[in-house]
VEXRO-970048 format. One record per residue (C-alpha): residue number from 1; x, y, z; residue in three letters. Coordinates in steps of 0.25 Angstrom, whole numbers. Layout:
<atom tipa="NUM" px="X" py="Y" pz="Z" gugu="Ala"/>
...
END
This chain:
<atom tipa="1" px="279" py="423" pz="501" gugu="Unk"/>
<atom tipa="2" px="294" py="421" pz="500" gugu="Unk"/>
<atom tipa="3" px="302" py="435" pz="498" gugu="Unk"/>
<atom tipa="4" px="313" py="433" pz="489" gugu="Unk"/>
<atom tipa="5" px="326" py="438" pz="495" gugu="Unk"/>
<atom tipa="6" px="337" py="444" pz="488" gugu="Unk"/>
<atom tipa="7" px="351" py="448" pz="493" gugu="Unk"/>
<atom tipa="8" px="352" py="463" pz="495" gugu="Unk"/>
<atom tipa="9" px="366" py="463" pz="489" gugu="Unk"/>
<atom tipa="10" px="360" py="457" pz="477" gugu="Unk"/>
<atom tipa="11" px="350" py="465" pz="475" gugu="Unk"/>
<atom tipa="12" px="357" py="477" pz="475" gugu="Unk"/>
<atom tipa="13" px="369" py="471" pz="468" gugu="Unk"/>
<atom tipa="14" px="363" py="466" pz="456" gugu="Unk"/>
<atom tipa="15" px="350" py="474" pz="455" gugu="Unk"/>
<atom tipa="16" px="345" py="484" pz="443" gugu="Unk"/>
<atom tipa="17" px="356" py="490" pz="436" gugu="Unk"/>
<atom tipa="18" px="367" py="481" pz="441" gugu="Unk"/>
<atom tipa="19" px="367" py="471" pz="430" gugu="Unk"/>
<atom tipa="20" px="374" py="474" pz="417" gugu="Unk"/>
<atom tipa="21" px="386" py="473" pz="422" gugu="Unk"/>
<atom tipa="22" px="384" py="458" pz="428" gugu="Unk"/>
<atom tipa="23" px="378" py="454" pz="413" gugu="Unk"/>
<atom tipa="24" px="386" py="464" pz="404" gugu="Unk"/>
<atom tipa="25" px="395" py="457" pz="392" gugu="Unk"/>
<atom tipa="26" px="408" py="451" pz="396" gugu="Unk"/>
<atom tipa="27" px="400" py="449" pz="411" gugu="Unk"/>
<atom tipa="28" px="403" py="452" pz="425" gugu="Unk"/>
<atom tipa="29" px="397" py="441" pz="427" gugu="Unk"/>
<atom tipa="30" px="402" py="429" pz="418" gugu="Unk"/>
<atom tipa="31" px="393" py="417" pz="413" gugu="Unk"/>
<atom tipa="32" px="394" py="404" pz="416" gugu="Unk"/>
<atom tipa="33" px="404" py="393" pz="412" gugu="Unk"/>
<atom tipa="34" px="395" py="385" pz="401" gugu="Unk"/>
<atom tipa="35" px="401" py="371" pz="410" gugu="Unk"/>
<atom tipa="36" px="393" py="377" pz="421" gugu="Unk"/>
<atom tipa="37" px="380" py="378" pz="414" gugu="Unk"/>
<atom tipa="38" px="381" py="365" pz="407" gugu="Unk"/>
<atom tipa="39" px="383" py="359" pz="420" gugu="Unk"/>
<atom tipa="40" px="371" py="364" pz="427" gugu="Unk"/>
<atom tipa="41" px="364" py="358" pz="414" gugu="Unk"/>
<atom tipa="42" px="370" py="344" pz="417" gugu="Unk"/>
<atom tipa="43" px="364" py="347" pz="430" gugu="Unk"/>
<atom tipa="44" px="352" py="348" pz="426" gugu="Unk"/>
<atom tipa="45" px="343" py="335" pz="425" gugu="Unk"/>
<atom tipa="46" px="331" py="339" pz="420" gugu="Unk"/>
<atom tipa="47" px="328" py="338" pz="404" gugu="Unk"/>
<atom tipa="48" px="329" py="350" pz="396" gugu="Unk"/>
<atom tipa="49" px="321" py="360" pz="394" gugu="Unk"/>
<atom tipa="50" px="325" py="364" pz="408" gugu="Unk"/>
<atom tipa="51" px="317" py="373" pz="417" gugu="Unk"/>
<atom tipa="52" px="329" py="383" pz="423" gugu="Unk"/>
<atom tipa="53" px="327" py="393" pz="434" gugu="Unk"/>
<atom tipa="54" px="337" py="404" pz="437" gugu="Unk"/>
<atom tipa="55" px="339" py="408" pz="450" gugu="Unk"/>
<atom tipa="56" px="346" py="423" pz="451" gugu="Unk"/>
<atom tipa="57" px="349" py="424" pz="438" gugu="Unk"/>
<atom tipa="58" px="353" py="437" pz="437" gugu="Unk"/>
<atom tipa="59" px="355" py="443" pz="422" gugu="Unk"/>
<atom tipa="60" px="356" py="430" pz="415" gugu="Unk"/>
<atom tipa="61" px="370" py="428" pz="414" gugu="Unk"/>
<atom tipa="62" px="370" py="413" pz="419" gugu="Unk"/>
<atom tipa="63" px="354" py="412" pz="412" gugu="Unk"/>
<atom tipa="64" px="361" py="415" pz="396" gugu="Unk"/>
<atom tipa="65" px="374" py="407" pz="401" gugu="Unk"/>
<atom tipa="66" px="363" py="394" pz="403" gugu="Unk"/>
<atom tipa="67" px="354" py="398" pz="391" gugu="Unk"/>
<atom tipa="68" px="366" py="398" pz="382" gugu="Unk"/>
<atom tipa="69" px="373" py="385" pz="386" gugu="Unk"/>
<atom tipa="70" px="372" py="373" pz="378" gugu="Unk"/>
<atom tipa="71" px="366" py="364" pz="388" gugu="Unk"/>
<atom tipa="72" px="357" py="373" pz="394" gugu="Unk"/>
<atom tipa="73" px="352" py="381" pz="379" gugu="Unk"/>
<atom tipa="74" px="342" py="373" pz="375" gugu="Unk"/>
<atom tipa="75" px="338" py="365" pz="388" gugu="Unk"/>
<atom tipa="76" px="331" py="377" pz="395" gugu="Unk"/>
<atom tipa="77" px="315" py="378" pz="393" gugu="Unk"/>
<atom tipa="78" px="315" py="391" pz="404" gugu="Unk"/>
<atom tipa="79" px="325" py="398" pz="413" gugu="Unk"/>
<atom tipa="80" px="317" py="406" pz="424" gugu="Unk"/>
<atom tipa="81" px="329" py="417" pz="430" gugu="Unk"/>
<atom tipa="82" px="325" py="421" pz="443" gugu="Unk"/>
<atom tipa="83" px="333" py="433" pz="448" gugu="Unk"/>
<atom tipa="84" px="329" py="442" pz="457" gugu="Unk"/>
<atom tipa="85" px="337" py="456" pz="452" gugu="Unk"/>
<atom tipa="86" px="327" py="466" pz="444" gugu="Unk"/>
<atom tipa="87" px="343" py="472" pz="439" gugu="Unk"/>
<atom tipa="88" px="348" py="457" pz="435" gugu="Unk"/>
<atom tipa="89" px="333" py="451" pz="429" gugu="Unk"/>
<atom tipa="90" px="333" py="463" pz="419" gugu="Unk"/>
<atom tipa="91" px="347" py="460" pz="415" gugu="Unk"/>
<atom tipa="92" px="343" py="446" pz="413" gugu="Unk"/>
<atom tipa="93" px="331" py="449" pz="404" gugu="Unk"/>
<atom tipa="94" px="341" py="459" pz="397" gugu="Unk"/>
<atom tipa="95" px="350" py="447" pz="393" gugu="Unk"/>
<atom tipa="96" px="344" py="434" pz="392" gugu="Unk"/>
<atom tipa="97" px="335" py="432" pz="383" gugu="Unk"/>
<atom tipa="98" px="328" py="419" pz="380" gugu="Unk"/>
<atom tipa="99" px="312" py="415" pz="380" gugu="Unk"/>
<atom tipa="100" px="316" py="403" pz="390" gugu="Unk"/>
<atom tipa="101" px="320" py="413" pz="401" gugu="Unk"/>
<atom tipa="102" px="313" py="422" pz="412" gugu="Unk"/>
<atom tipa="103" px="319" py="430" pz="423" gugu="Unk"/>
<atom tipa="104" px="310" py="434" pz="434" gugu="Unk"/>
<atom tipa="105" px="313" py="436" pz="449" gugu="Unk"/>
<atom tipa="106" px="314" py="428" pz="460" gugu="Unk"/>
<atom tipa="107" px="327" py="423" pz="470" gugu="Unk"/>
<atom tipa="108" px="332" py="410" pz="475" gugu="Unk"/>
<atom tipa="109" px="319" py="409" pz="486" gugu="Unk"/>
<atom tipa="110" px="308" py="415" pz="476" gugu="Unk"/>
<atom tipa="111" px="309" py="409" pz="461" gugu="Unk"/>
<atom tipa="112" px="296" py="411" pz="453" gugu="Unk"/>
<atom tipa="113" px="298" py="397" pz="449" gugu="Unk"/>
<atom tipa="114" px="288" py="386" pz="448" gugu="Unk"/>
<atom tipa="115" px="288" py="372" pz="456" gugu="Unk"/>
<atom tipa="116" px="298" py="363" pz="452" gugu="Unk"/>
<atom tipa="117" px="300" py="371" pz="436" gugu="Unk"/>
<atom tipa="118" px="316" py="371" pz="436" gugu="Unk"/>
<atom tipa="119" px="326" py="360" pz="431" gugu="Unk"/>
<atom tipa="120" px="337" py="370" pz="435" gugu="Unk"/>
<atom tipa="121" px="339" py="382" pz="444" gugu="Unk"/>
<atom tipa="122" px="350" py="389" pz="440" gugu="Unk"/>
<atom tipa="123" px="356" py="401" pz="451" gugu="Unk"/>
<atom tipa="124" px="371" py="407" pz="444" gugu="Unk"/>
<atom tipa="125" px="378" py="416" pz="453" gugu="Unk"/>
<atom tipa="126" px="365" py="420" pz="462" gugu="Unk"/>
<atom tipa="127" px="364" py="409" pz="472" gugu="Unk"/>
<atom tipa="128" px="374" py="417" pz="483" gugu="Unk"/>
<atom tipa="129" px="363" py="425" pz="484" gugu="Unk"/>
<atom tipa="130" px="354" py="416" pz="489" gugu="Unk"/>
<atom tipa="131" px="347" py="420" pz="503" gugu="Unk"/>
<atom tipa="132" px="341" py="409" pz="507" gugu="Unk"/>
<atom tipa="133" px="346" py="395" pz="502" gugu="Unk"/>
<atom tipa="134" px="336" py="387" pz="509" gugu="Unk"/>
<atom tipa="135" px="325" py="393" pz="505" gugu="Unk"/>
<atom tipa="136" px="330" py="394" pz="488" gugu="Unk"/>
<atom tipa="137" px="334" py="380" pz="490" gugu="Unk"/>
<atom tipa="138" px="319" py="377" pz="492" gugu="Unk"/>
<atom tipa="139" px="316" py="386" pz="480" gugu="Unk"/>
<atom tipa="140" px="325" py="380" pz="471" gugu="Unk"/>
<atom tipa="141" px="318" py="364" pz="474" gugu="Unk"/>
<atom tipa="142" px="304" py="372" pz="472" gugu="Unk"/>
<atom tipa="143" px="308" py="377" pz="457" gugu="Unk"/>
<atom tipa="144" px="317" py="364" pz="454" gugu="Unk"/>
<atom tipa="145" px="312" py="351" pz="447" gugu="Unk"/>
<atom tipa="146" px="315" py="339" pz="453" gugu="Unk"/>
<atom tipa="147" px="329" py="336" pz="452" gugu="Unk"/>
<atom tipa="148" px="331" py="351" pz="447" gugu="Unk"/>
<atom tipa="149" px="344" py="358" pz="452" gugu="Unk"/>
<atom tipa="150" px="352" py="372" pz="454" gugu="Unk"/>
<atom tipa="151" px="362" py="376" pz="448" gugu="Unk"/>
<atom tipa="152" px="369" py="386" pz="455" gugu="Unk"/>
<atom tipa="153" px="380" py="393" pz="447" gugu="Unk"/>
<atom tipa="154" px="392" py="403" pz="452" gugu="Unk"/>
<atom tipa="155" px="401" py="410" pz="443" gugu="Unk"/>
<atom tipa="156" px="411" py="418" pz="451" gugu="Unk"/>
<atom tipa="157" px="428" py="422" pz="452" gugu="Unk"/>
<atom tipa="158" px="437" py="412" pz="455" gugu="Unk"/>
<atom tipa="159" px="444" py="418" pz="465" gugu="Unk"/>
<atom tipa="160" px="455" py="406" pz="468" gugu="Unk"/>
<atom tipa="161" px="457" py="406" pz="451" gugu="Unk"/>
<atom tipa="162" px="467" py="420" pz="453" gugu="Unk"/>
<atom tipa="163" px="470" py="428" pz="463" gugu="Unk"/>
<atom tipa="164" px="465" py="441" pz="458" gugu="Unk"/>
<atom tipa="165" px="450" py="436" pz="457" gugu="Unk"/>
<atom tipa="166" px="453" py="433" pz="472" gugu="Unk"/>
<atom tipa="167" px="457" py="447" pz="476" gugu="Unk"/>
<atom tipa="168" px="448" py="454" pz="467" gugu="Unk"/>
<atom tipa="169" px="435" py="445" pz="472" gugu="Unk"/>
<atom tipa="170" px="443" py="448" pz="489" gugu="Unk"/>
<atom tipa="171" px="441" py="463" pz="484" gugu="Unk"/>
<atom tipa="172" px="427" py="461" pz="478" gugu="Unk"/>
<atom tipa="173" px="421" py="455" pz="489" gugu="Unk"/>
<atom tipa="174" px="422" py="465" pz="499" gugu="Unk"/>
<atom tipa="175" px="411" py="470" pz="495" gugu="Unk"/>
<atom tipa="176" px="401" py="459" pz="496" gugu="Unk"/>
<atom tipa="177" px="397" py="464" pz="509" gugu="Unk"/>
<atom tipa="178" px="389" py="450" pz="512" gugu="Unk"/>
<atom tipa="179" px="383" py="446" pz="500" gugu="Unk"/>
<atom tipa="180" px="382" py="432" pz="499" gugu="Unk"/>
<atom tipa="181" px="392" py="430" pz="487" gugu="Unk"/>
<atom tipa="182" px="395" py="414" pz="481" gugu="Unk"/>
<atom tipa="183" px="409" py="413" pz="489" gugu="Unk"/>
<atom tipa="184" px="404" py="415" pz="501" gugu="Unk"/>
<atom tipa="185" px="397" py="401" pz="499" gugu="Unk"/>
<atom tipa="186" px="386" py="404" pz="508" gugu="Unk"/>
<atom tipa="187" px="375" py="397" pz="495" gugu="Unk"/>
<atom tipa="188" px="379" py="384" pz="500" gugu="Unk"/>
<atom tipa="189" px="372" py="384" pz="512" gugu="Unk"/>
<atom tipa="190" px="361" py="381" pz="503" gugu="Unk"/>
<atom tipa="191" px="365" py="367" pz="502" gugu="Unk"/>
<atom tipa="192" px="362" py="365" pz="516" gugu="Unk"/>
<atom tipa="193" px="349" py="371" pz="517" gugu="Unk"/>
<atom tipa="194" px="337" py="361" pz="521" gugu="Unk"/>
<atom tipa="195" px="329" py="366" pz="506" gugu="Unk"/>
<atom tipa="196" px="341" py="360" pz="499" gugu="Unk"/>
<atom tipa="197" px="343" py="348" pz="506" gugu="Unk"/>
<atom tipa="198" px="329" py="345" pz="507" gugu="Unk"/>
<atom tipa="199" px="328" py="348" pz="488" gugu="Unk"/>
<atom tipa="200" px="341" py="345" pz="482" gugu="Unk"/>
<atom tipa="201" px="353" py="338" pz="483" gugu="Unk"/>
<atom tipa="202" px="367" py="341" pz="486" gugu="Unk"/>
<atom tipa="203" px="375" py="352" pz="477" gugu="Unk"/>
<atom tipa="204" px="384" py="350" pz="466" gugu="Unk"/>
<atom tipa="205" px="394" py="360" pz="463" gugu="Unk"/>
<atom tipa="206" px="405" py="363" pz="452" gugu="Unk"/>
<atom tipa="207" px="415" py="373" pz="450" gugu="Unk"/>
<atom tipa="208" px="421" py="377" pz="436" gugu="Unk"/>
<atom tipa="209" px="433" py="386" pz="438" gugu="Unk"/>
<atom tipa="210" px="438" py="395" pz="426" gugu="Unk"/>
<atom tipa="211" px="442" py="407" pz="418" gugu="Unk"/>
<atom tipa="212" px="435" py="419" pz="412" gugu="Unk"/>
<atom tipa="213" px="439" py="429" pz="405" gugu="Unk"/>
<atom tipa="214" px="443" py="441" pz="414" gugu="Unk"/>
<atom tipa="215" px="446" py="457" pz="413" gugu="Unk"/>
<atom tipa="216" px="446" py="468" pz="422" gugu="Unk"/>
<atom tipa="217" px="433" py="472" pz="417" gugu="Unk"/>
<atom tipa="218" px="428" py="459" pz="418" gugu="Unk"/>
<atom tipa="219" px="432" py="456" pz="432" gugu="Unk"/>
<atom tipa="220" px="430" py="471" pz="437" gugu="Unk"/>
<atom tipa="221" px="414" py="470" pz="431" gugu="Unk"/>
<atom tipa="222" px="413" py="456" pz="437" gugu="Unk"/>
<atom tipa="223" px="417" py="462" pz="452" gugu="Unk"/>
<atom tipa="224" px="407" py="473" pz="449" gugu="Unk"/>
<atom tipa="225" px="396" py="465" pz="444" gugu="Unk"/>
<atom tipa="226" px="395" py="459" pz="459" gugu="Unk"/>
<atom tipa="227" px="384" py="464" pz="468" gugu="Unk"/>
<atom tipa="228" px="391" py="468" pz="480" gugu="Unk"/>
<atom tipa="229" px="402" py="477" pz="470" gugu="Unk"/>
<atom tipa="230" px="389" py="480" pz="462" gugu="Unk"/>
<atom tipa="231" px="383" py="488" pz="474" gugu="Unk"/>
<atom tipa="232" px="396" py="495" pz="479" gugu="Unk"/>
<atom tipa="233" px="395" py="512" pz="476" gugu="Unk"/>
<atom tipa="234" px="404" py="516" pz="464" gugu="Unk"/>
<atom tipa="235" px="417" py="520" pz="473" gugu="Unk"/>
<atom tipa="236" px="418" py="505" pz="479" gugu="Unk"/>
<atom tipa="237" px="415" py="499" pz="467" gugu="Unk"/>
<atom tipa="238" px="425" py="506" pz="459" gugu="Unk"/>
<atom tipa="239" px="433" py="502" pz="470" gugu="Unk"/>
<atom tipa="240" px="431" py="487" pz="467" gugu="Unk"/>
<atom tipa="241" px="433" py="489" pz="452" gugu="Unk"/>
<atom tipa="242" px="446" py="494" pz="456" gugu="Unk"/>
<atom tipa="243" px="451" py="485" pz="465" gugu="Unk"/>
<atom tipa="244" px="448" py="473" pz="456" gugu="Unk"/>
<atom tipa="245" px="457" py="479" pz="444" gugu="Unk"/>
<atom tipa="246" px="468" py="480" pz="452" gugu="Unk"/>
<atom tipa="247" px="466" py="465" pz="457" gugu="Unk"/>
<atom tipa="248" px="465" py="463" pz="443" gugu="Unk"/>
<atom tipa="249" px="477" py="473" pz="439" gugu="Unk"/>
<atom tipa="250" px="486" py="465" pz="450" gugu="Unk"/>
<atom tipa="251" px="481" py="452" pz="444" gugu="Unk"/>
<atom tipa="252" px="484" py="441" pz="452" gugu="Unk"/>
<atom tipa="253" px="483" py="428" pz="446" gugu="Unk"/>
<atom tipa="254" px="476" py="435" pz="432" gugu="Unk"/>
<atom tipa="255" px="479" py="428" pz="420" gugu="Unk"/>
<atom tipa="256" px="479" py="435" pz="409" gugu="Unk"/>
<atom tipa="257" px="472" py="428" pz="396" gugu="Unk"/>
<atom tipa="258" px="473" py="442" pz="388" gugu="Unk"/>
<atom tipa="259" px="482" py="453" pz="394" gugu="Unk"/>
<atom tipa="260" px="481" py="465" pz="384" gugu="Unk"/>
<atom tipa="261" px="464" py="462" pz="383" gugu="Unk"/>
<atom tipa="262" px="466" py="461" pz="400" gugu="Unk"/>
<atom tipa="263" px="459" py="448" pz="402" gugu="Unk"/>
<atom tipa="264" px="463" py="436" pz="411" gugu="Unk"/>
<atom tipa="265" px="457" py="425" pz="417" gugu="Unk"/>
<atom tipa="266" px="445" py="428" pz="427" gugu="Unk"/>
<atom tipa="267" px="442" py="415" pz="435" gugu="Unk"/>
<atom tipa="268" px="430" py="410" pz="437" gugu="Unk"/>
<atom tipa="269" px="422" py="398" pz="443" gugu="Unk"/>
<atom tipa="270" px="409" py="394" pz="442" gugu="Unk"/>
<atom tipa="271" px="400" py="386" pz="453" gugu="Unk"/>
<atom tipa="272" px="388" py="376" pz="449" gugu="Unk"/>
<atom tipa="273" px="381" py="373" pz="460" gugu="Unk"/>
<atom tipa="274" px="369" py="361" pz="459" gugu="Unk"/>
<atom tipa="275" px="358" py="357" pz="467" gugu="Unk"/>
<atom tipa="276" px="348" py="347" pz="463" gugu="Unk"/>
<atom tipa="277" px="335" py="346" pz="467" gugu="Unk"/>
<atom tipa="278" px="332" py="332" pz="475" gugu="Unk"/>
END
């Protein structure tokens, strides 16, 4: 029997207790452009009512982003989250609601999935986490009809869209200590891995580059909601909050949409990522 293998960092990171914040109103973690999700849709070939799986689906933000879309509301006959965080599955079930869905656990190697049940595989900011590529591209061509494909979906700063996002994430990231995070690009090796090669076909990728709306708040609860600040004692991260208002205060490159209210421009971009099953 295969054990299913978590990152230590995101275990710790986004386990019982560390949660509310990454969900909360006005979110650390910001949904997902609707051009995003209705592109995955377009992806899609199968007919509706589509069979979804969810790989890491954490506390349901991109699962309530999909369910309300107009493409994707009424063309979902089940949507199985998988996610493998006690702290992040009792979230989910806190906030997403809807007879259609289930959130049990499981990881990219071990989905409690049937043969060949899934139109779609959806992963949203999750996939960095992957530890075995190889061995999760085999999973994913066990689950998938034929012709069925992942999606895989990264919301994250832009930091080429101002110059303050770019010191703030240089200030953030010393902490990562090794954690497998989307920049560093290291996902893509699953691409030349003999299970995908042998299941599906060559990716696909787009890029959809943007602005959201931005505070201190905002961006100081989005630096904290990450698992490697989320773990730190209360001297350093207090530290970290610090450190991101004065990058924020300075403001390099910060346009402003609403000085007395203090908001500006937070840029984002979003990464789609598609793999179809041969």
């Amino acid at each position: 029997m295969t054990v299913p293998i978590v990152h230590q960092m995101a275990q710790k990171g986004f386990g019982v207790g560390t949660n509310e914040l990454y969900d909360r109103h006005a979110p650390a973690r910001p949904s997902f452009p609707p051009a995003t999700i209705a592109y995955i849709r377009n992806s899609v070939r199968g007919s509706a009512p589509l069979n979804v799986v969810e790989i890491g689906s954490g506390t349901g933000i991109f699962t309530r982003a999909l369910l309300a879309h107009p493409d994707w509301k009424d063309a979902v006959a089940e949507l199985r989250a998988i996610e493998p965080s006690e702290g992040m599955r009792a979230q989910f079930n806190k906030t997403t609601v809807d007879e259609r869905v289930t959130c049990i656990e499981g990881t990219f190697d071990t989905s409690p999935v049937e043969d060949g049940w899934a139109d779609v595989i959806v992963i949203a900011q999750a996939f960095h986490w992957c530890p075995d590529y190889d061995t999760a591209s085999r999973e994913f061509a066990r689950i998938l009809k034929p012709d069925g494909v992942v999606a895989f979906i990264w919301n994250l700063e832009d930091r080429d869209g101002a110059g303050w996002v770019a010191q703030m994430r240089d200030r953030i990231e010393l902490h990562e200590n090794g954690t497998p995070q989307f920049r560093l690009m290291l996902w893509r090796a699953t691409f030349d891995t003999p299970s995908y090669k042998e299941f599906f076909e060559p990716p696909t990728e787009e890029v959809w580059t943007y602005n959201l709306l931005g505070s201190e708040k905002i961006v100081v609860d989005r630096a904290c909601s990450k698992s490697y600040v989320a773990v730190l004692d209360d001297e350093k991260k207090n530290r970290v909050v610090e450190d991101v208002k004065a990058i924020i205060k300075k403001g390099e490159g910060l346009v402003w949409t609403d000085k007395e209210k203090g908001e500006f421009d937070y840029p984002y971009k979003t990464y789609v990522v598609i793999a179809r099953k041969k």
